[in-house]
C-alpha positions in Angstrom: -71.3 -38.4 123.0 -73.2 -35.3 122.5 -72.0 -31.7 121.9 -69.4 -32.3 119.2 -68.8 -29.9 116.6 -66.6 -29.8 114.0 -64.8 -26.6 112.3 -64.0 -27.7 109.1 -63.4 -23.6 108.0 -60.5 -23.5 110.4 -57.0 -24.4 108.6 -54.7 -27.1 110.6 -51.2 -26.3 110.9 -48.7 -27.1 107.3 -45.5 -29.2 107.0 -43.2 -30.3 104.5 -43.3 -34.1 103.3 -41.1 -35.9 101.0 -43.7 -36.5 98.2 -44.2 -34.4 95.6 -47.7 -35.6 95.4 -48.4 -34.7 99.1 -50.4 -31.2 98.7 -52.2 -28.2 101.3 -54.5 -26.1 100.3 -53.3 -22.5 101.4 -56.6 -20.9 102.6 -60.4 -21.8 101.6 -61.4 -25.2 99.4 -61.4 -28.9 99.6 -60.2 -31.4 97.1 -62.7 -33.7 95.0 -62.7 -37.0 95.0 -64.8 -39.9 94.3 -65.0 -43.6 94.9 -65.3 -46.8 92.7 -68.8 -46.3 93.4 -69.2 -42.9 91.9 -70.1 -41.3 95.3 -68.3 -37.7 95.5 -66.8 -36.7 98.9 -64.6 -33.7 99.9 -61.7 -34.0 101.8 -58.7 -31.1 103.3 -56.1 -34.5 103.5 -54.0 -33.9 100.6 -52.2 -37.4 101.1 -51.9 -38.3 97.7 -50.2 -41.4 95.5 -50.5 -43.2 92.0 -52.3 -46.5 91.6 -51.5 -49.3 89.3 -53.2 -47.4 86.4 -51.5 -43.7 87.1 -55.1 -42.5 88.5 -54.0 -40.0 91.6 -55.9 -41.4 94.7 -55.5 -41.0 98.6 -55.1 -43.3 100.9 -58.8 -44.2 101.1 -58.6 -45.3 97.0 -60.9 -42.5 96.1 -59.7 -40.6 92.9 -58.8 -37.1 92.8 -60.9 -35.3 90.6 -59.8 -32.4 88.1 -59.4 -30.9 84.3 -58.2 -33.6 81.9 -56.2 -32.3 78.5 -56.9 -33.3 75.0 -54.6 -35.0 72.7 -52.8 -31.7 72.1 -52.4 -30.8 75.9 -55.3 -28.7 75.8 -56.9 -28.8 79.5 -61.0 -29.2 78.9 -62.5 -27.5 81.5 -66.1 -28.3 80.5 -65.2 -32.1 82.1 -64.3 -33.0 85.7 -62.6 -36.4 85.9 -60.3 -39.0 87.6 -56.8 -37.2 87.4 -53.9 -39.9 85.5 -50.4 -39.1 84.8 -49.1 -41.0 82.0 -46.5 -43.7 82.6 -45.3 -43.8 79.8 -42.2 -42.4 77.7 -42.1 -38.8 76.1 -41.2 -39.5 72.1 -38.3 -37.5 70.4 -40.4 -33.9 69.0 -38.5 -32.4 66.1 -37.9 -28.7 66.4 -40.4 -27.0 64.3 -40.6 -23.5 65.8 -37.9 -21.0 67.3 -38.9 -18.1 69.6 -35.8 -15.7 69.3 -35.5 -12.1 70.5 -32.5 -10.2 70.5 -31.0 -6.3 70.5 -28.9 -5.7 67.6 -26.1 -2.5 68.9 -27.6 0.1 66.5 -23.8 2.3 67.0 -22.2 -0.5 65.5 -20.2 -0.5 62.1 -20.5 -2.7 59.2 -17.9 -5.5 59.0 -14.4 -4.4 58.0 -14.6 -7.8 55.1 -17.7 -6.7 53.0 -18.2 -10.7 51.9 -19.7 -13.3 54.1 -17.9 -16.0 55.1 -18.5 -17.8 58.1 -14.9 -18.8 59.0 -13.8 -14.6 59.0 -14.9 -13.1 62.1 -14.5 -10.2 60.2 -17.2 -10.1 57.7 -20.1 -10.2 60.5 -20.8 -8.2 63.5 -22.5 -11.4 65.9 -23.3 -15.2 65.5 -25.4 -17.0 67.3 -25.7 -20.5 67.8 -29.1 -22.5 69.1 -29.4 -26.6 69.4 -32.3 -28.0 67.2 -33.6 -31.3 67.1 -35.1 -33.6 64.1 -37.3 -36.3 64.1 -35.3 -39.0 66.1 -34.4 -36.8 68.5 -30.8 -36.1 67.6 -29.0 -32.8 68.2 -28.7 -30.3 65.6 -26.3 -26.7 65.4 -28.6 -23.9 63.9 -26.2 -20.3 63.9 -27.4 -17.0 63.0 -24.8 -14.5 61.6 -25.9 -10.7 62.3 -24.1 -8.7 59.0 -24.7 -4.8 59.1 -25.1 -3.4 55.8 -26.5 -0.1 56.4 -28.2 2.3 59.4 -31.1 0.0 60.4 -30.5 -2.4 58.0 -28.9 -6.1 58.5 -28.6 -9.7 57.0 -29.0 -12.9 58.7 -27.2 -15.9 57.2 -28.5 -19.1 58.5 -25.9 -22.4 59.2 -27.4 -26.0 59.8 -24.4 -28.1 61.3 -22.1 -25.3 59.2 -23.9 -25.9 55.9 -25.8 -23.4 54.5 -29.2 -22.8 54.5 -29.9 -20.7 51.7 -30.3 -17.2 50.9 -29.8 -14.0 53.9 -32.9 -12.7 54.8 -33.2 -9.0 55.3 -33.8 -7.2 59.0 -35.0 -3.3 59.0 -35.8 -1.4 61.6 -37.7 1.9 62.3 -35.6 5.1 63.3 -37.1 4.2 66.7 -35.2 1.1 66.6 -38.8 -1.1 66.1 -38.2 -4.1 64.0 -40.3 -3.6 60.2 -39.0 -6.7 58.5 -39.2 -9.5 58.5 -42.6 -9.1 59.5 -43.6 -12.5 60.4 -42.0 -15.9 61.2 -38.8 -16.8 58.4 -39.1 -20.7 57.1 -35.8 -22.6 57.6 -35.6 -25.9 56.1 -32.2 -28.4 55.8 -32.3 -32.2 54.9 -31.4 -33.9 58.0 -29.9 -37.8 56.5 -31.4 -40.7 58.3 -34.4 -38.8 59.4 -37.0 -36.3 58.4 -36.0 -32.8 56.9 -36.0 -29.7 59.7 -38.5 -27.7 59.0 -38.7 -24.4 61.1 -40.7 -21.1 61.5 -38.2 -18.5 63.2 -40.1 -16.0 65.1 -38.4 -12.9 66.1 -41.3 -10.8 67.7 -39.8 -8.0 69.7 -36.2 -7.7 68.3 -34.9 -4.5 68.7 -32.0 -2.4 67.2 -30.9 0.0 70.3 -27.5 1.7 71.3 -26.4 -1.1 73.5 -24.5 -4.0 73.4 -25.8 -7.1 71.1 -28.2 -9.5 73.7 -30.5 -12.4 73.5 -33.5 -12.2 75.9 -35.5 -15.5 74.2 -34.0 -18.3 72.3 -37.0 -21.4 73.0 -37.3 -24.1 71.0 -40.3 -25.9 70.5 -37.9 -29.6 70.2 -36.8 -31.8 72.2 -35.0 -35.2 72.5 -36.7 -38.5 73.7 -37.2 -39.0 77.3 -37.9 -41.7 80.2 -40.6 -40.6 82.9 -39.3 -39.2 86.3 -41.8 -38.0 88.1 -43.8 -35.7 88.6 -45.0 -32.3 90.0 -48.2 -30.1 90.9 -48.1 -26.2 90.8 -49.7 -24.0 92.8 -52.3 -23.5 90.8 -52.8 -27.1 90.5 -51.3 -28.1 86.9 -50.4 -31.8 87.1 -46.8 -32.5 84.8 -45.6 -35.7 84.2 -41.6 -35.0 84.0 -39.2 -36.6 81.8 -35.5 -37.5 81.9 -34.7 -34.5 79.5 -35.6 -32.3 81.0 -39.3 -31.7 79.2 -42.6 -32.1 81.4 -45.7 -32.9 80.0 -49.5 -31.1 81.0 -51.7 -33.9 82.6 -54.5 -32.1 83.9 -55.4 -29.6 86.8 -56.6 -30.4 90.3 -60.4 -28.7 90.9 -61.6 -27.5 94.2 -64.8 -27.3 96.1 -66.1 -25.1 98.3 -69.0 -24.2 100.1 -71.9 -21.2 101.1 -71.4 -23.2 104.8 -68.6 -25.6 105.2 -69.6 -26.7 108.8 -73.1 -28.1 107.2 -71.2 -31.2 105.6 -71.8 -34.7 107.1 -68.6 -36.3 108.4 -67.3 -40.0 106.4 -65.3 -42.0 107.4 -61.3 -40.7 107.3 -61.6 -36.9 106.6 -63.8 -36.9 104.4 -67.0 -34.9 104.2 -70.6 -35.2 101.7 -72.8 -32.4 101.3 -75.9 -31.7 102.3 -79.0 -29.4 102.5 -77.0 -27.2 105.1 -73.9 -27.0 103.3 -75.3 -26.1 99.7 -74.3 -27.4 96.9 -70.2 -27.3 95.7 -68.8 -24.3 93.7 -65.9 -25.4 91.6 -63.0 -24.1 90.7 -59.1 -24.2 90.5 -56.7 -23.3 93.1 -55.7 -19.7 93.5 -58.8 -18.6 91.8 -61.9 -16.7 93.2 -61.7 -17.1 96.8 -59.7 -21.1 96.5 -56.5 -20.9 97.9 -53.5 -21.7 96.0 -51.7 -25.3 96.6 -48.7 -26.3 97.9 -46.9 -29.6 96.7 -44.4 -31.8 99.5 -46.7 -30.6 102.4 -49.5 -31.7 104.6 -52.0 -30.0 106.5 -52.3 -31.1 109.9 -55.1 -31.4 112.3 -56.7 -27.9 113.0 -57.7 -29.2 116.8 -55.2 -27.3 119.3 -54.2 -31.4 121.5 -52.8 -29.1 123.9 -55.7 -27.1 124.5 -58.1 -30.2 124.1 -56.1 -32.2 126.6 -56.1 -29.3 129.0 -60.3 -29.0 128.6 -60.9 -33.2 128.9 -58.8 -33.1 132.3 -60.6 -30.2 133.6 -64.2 -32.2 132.7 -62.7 -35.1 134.3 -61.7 -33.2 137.2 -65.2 -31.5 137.1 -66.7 -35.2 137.0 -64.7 -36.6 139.6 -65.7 -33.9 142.1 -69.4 -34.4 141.3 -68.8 -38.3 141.9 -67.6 -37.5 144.9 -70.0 -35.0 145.7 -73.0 -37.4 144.9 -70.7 -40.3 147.1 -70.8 -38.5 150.2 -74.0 -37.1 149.8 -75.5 -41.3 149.7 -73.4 -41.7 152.6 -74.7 -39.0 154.6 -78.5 -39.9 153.8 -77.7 -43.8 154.7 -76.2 -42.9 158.3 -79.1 -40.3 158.7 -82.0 -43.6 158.1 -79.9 -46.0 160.0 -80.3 -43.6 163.2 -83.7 -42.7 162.4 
């Protein structure tokens, strides 16, 4: 068959899916991927699965190619790779840092009891409680008690599972309600039996002492219990997580895109998949959403970007147009066969 071209550049119709794993690239780029063999193709079919080994592949076996993460979750874009989500368990990670931001009411009074004492309401202004976890994953109640002592000037008393953690610490703020001190993270440490001491830096960057009522915009914990693999997910700008039974999700990589100075120049493989050539120049990289790579979608599929309707329409007016010719040519033997048979 001649005449066949192929518009690669022109997006298909999207629709959801059921797999988390099934993705569409929203506007220009084609996923990597590359076979046993090492050959590199280019594909817009974002059917994706997990092999025996976690490796991401289609459903040609070719791997999807992206950003794989260090040992510390770090992704390393200097290397493009077969993408793997780990099959394995997330291990209990004991709490060793605490993001916690908060407005302290700057028109309130000091408590009517002037001694602390965690069981009288009335010898603190706020508490706060936050769940900690040690090195075998257990649960752990850290409170805060907020203590005015003065204009811009508090105490925090720390609790570990209602036993104390030492001395207060001392929180000042700036007539512009800024906080001064502490300035930097506060150490908390409390012997945990059965299991490693808690060790933790409290960081309260951008607490505030304003005239309104006491709030807690960040309370994040670095800690987490131990968990069983559930899943997984792939955001839009292609971060592949490997998710967890409590509720924790762990960095595996990041999906790379290619694109192209001509798109229509690549040679057709089999499937959907395309190799590049001289026409096409060679692949610019990239992750989704960035430069001019669309962003991904995850549970969706792109569809064919060839119009059946319109194609079905076209190949019955060709056959039409053929048939009419046939016939055309068919009476036009007849006619010369009757004119030699009276000559």
């Amino acid at each position: 068959m001649t005449n066949v071209a192929q518009s690669i550049s022109k997006n298909g119709t999207v629709f959801a899916s059921a797999s988390s794993l099934d993705l569409a690239i929203n506007g220009q780029g084609f996923f990597v991927m590359r076979d046993s063999s090492g050959t590199t193709a280019y594909t817009r079919a974002g059917y994706m699965q997990t092999d025996s080994n976690g490796n991401l592949v289609n459903n040609q076996g070719m791997y999807l190619q992206g950003y794989p993460v260090d040992a510390n979750g770090v992704i390393q874009t200097g290397t493009v790779g077969n993408l793997t989500i780990s099959s394995g368990s997330l291990p209990a990670k004991a709490t060793s840092s605490l993001d916690f931001t908060a407005n302290l009411n700057a028109n309130e009074d000091k408590p009517k009891t002037a001694t602390f004492d965690p069981t009288d309401e009335t010898s603190y202004n706020h508490t706060y409680a936050t769940q900690v976890y040690d090195s075998l994953g257990r649960e752990h109640t850290l409170k805060q008690y907020f203590v005015k002592t003065d204009d811009n000037t508090w105490q925090v008393h720390y609790y570990m599972d209602d036993k104390s953690m030492g001395d207060a610490k001392d929180m000042t703020f700036n007539e512009q309600g800024i906080l001064l001190k502490p300035n930097g993270a506060v150490n908390l440490t409390a012997a945990i039996p059965g299991a490693d001491s808690i060790s933790l830096d409290l960081n309260y960057n951008g607490t505030t002492q304003f005239g309104s009522d006491f709030s807690v915009s960040k309370n994040n914990g670095n800690g987490y219990a131990s968990g069983e693999r559930t899943g997984q997910t792939i955001d839009k700008d292609g971060s592949v997580y490997a998710t967890f039974s409590n509720g924790e999700r762990l960095l595996q990589g990041q999906v790379v895109l290619a694109n192209f100075s001509n798109p229509n120049g690549l040679s057709s493989q089999n499937g959907t998949t395309w190799t590049q050539t001289a026409s096409s120049g060679a692949p610019l990289l990239g992750t989704p959403g960035t430069g001019l790579l669309g962003a991904l979608t995850s549970n969706t599929l792109e569809a064919s970007n060839v119009n059946l309707t319109d194609e079905l329409v076209g190949l019955m007016t060709a056959q039409r147009n053929y048939q009419a010719n046939t016939k055309v040519i068919s009476t036009n033997d007849s006619m010369m066969t009757a004119l030699f048979q009276a000559v």
